[in-house]
C-alpha positions as a Markdown table, in Angstrom:
| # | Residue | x | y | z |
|---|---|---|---|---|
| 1 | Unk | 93.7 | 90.8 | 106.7 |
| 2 | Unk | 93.2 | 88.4 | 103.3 |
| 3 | Unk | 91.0 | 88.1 | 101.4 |
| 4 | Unk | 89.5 | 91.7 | 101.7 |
| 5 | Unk | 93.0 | 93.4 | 102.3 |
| 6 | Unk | 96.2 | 92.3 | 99.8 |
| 7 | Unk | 98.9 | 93.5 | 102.3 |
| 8 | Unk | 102.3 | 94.1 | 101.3 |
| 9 | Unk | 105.1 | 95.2 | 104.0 |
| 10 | Unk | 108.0 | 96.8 | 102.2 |
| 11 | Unk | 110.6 | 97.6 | 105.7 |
| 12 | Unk | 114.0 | 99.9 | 105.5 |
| 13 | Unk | 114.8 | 100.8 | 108.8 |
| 14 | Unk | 116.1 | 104.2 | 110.3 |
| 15 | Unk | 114.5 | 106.1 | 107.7 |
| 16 | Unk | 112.4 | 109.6 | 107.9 |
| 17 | Unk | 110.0 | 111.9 | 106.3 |
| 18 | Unk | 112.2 | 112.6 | 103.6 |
| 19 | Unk | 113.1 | 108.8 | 102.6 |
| 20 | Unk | 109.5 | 107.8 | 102.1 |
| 21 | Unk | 107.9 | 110.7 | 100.6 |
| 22 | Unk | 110.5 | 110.4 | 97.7 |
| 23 | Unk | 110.6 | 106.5 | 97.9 |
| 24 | Unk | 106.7 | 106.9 | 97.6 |
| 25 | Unk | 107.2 | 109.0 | 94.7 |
| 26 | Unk | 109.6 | 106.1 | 93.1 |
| 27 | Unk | 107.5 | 103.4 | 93.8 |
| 28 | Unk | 104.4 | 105.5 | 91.7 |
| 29 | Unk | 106.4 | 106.2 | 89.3 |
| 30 | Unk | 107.5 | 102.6 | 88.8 |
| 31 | Unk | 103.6 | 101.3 | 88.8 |
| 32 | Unk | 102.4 | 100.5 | 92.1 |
| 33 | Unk | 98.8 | 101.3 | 92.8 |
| 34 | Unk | 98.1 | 100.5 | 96.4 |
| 35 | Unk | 94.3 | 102.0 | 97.6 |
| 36 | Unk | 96.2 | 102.8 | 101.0 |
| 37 | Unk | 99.8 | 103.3 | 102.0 |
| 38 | Unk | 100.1 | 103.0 | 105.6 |
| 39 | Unk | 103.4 | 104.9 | 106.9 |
| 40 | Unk | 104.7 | 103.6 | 109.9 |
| 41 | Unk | 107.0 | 105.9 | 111.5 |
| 42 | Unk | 107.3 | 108.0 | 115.0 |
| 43 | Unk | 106.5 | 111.7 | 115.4 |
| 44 | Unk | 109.9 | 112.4 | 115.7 |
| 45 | Unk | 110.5 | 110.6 | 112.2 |
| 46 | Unk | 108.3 | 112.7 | 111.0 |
| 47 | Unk | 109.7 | 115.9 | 111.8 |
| 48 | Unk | 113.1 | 115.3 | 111.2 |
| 49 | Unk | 115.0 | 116.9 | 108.0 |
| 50 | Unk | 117.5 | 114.6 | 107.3 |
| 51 | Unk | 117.1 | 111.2 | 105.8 |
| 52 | Unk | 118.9 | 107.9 | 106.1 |
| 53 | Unk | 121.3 | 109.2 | 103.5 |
| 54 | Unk | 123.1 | 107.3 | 100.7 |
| 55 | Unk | 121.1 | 103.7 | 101.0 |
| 56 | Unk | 118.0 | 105.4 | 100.8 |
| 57 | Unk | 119.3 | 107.1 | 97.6 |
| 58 | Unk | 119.9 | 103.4 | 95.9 |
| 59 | Unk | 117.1 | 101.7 | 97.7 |
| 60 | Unk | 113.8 | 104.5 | 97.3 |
| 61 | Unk | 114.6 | 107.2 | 95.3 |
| 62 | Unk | 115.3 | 107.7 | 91.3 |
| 63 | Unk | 118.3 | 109.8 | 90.1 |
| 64 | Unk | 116.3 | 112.5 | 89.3 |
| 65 | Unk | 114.5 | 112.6 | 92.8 |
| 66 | Unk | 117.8 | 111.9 | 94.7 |
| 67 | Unk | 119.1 | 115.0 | 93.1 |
| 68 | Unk | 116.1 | 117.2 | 93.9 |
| 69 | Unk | 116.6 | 115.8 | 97.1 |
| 70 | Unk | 120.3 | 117.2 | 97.7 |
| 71 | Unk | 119.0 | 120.7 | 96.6 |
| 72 | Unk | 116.1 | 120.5 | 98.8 |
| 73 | Unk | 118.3 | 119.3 | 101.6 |
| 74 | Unk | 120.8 | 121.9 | 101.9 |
| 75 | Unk | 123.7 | 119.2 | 101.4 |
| 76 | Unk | 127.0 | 120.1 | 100.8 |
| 77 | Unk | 128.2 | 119.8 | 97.5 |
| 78 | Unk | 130.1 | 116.3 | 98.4 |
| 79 | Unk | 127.1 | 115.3 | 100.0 |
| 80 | Unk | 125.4 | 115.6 | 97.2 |
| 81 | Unk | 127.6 | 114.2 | 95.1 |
| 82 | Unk | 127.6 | 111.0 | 97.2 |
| 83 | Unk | 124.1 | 110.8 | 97.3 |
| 84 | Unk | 123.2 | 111.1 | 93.9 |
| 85 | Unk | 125.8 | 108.6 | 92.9 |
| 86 | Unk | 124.5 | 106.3 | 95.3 |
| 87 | Unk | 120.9 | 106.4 | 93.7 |
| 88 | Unk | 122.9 | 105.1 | 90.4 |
| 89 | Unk | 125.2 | 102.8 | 91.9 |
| 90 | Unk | 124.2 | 100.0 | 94.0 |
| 91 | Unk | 127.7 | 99.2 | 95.4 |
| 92 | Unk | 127.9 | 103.0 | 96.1 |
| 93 | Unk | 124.7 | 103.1 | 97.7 |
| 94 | Unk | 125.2 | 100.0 | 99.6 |
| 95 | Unk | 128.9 | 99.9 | 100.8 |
| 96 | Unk | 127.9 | 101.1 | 104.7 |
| 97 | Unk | 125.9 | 97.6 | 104.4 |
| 98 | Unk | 128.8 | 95.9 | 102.8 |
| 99 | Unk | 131.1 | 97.0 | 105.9 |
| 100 | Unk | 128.8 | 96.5 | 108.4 |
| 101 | Unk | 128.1 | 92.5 | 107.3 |
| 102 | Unk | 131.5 | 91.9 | 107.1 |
| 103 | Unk | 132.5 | 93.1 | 110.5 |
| 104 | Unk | 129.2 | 91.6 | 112.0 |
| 105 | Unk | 130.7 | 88.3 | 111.0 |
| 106 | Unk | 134.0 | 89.3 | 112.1 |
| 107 | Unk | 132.5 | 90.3 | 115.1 |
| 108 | Unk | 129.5 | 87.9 | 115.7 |
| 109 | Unk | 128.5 | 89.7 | 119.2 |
| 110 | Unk | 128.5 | 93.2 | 117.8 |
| 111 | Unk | 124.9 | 93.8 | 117.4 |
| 112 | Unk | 124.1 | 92.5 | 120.7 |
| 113 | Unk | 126.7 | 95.3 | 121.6 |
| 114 | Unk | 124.9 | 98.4 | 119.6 |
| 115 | Unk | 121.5 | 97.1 | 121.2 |
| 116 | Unk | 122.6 | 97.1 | 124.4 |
| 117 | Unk | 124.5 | 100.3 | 123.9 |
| 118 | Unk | 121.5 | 102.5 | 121.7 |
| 119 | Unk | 119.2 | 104.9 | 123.5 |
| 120 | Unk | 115.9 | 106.4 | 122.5 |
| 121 | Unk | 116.1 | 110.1 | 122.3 |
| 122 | Unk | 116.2 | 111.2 | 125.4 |
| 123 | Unk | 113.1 | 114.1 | 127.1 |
| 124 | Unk | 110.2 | 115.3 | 125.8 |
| 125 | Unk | 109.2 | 116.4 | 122.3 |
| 126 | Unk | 106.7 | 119.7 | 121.7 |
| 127 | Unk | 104.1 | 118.7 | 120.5 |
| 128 | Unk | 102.7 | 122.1 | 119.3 |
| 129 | Unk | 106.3 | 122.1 | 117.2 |
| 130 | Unk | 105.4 | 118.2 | 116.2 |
| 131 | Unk | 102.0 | 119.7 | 114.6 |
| 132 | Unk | 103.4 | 122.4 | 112.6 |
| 133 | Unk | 105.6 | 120.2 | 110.9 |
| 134 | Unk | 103.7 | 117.2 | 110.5 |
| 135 | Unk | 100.6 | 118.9 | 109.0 |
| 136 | Unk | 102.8 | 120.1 | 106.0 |
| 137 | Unk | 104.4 | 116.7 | 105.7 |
| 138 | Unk | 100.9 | 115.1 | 105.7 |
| 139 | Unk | 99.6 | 117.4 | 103.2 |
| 140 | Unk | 102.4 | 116.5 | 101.0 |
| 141 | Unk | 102.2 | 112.7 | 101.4 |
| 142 | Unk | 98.4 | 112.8 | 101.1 |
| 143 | Unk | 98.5 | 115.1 | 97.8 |
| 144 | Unk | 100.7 | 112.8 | 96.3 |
| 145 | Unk | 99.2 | 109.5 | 96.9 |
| 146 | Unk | 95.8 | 111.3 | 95.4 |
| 147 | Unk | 97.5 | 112.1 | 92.4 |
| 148 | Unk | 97.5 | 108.2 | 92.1 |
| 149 | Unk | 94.1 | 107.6 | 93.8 |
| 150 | Unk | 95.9 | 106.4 | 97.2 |
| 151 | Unk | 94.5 | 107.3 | 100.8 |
| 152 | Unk | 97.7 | 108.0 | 103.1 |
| 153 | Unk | 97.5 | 106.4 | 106.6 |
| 154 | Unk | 99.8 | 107.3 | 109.0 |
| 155 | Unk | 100.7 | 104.5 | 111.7 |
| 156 | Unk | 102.8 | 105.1 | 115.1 |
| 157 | Unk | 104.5 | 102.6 | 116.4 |
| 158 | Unk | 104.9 | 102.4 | 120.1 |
| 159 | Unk | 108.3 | 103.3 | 122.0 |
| 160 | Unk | 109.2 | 103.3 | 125.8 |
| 161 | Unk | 109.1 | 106.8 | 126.2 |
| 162 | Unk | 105.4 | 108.3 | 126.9 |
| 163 | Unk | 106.0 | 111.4 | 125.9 |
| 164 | Unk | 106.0 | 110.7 | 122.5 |
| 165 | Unk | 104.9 | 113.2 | 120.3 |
| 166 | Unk | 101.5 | 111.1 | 119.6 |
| 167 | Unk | 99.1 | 113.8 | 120.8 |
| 168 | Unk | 100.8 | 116.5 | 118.0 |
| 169 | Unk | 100.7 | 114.2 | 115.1 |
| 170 | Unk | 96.8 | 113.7 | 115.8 |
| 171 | Unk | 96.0 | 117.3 | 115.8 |
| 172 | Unk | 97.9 | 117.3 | 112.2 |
| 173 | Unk | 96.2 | 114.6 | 111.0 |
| 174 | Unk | 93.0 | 116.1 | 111.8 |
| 175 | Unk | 93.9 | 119.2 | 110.0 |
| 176 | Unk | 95.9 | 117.5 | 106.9 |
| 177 | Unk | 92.7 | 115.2 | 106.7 |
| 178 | Unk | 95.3 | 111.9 | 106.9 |
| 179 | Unk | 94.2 | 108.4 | 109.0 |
| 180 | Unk | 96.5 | 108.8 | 111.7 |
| 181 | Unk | 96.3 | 105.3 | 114.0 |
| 182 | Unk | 97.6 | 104.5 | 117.3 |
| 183 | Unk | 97.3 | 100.7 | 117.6 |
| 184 | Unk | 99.8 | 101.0 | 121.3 |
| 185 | Unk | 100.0 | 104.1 | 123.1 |
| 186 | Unk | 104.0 | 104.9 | 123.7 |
| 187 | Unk | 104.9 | 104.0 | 127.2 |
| 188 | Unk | 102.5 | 100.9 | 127.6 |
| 189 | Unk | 105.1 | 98.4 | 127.2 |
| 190 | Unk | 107.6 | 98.0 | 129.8 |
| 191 | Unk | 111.5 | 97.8 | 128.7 |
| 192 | Unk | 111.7 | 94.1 | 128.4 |
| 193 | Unk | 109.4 | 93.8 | 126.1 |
| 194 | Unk | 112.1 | 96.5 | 123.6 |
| 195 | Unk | 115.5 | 94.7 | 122.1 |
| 196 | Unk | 117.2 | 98.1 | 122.7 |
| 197 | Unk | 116.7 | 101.2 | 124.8 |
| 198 | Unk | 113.3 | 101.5 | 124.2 |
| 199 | Unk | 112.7 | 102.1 | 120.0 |
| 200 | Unk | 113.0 | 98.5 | 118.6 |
| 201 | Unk | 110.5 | 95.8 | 120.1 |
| 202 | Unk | 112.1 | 92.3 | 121.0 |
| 203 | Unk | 110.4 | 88.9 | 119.4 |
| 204 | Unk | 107.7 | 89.1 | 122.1 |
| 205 | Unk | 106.9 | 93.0 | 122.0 |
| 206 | Unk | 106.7 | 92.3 | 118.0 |
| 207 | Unk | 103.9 | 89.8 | 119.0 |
| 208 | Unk | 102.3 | 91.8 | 121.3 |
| 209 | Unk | 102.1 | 94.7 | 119.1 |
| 210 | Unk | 100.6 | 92.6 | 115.9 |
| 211 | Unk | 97.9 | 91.4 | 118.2 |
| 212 | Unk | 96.9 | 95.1 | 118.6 |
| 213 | Unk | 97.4 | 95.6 | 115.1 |
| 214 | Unk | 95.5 | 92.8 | 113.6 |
| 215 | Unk | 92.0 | 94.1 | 115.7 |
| 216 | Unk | 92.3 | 98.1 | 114.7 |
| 217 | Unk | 94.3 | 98.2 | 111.5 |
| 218 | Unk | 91.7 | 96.4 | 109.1 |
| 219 | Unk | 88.9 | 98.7 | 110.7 |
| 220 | Unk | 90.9 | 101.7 | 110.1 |
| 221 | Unk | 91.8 | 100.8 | 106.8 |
| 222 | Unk | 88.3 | 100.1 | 105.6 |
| 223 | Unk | 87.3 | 103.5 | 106.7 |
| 224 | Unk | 89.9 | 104.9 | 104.7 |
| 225 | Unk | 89.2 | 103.1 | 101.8 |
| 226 | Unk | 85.9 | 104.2 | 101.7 |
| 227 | Unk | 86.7 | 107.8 | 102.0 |
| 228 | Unk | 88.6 | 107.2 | 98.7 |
| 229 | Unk | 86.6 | 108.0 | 95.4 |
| 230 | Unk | 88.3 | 104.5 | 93.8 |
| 231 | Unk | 86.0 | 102.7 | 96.3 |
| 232 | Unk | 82.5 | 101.6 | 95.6 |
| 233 | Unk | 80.7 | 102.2 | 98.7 |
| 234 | Unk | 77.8 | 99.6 | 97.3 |
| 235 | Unk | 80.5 | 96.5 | 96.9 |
| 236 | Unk | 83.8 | 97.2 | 97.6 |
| 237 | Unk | 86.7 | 95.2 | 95.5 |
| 238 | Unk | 89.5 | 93.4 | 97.4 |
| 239 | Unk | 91.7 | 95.7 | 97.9 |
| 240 | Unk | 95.5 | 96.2 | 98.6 |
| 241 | Unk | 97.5 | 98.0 | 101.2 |
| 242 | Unk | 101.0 | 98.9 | 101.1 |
| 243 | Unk | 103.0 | 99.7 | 104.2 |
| 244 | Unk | 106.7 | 101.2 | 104.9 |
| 245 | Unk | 108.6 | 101.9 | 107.3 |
């Protein structure tokens, strides 16, 4: 993508809606300017209510925000207490982490274990329901990146089950006015090509899927950078792009 496109990948994993519009919110807040954030999540990411819990408290929210967050949550008064201790504390926020290393060491075949013993969400997802949510969600995301004069794209990475959701976030990024991009259409890979039940790709999905990446995201990212006002349509600047996940 260098040298038009300054691409920084900032990755937690199992994280939702909730976790990176706040975590978008800290990372403004604390100076960075991006021209495009590109959100890589699923549709049912997306539209879920919950978040990743007290890691993403430490890790992409402030104190103040984590807080907001509890109320806005519905979490139960320990919950919340958790949670917005864990935005202050780094231990606190990170002592699932801190148990987990120490018995992956203790138990070096473990992870091979969860892989082999995680499933993708099993059936269908409406995608009328997928819309209605999203297009809110997008709104939000896009409003707040504007505030900052940042163009939201939303990316979708591809799992083993078709049936995906895809065609739901689409109409709401059509609506929300928000990039939406499907590099990889869920389903197109077959299961070897996934490390677990069909969410996480293996080493040679990975490649696979940054092939497809590489020849659409640039494209797409150009186009959203010149629906931005901060562009200059006659000689556009190098810019950057900032992605999560």
């Amino acid at each position: 993508m260098a040298p038009h496109w300054d691409a920084r990948r900032f990755v937690v994993e199992q994280t939702y809606y909730n976790d990176w519009y706040y975590g978008l919110r800290r990372l403004f807040q604390e100076g960075a300017r991006p021209d495009v954030v590109v959100i890589v999540l699923t549709a049912r990411q997306w539209i879920r209510d919950d978040t990743r819990g007290d890691y993403s408290a430490q890790y992409l929210m402030t104190v103040p925000d984590a807080a907001a967050a509890s109320i806005a949550l519905h979490m139960h008064p320990t919950q919340a207490s958790s949670f917005v201790l864990a935005s202050a504390s780094r231990f606190w926020g990170a002592r699932a982490e801190i148990r987990n290393f120490i018995l992956g060491r203790a138990m070096p075949d473990l992870p091979a274990l969860m892989n082999m013993s995680s499933a993708i969400y099993p059936g269908g997802i409406e995608n009328a329901r997928v819309e209605e949510i999203a297009t809110a969600r997008f709104e939000r995301c896009r409003d707040l990146a504007a505030a900052y004069g940042a163009h939201v794209v939303a990316l979708l990475p591809p799992v083993l089950e078709p049936d995906d959701g895809s065609p739901g976030l689409l109409r709401a990024g059509t609506r929300a006015r928000v990039t939406v991009l499907v590099p990889v259409a869920s389903g197109s890979y077959p299961e070897t090509l996934y490390r677990d039940a069909g969410f996480h790709l293996n080493a040679a999905g990975a490649r696979a899927f940054t092939d497809a990446l590489a020849r659409t995201l640039p494209v797409r990212l150009d186009q959203a950078a010149y629906n931005s006002a901060r562009v200059d349509a006659a000689s556009p600047p190098t810019t950057r792009a900032e992605g999560s996940e």
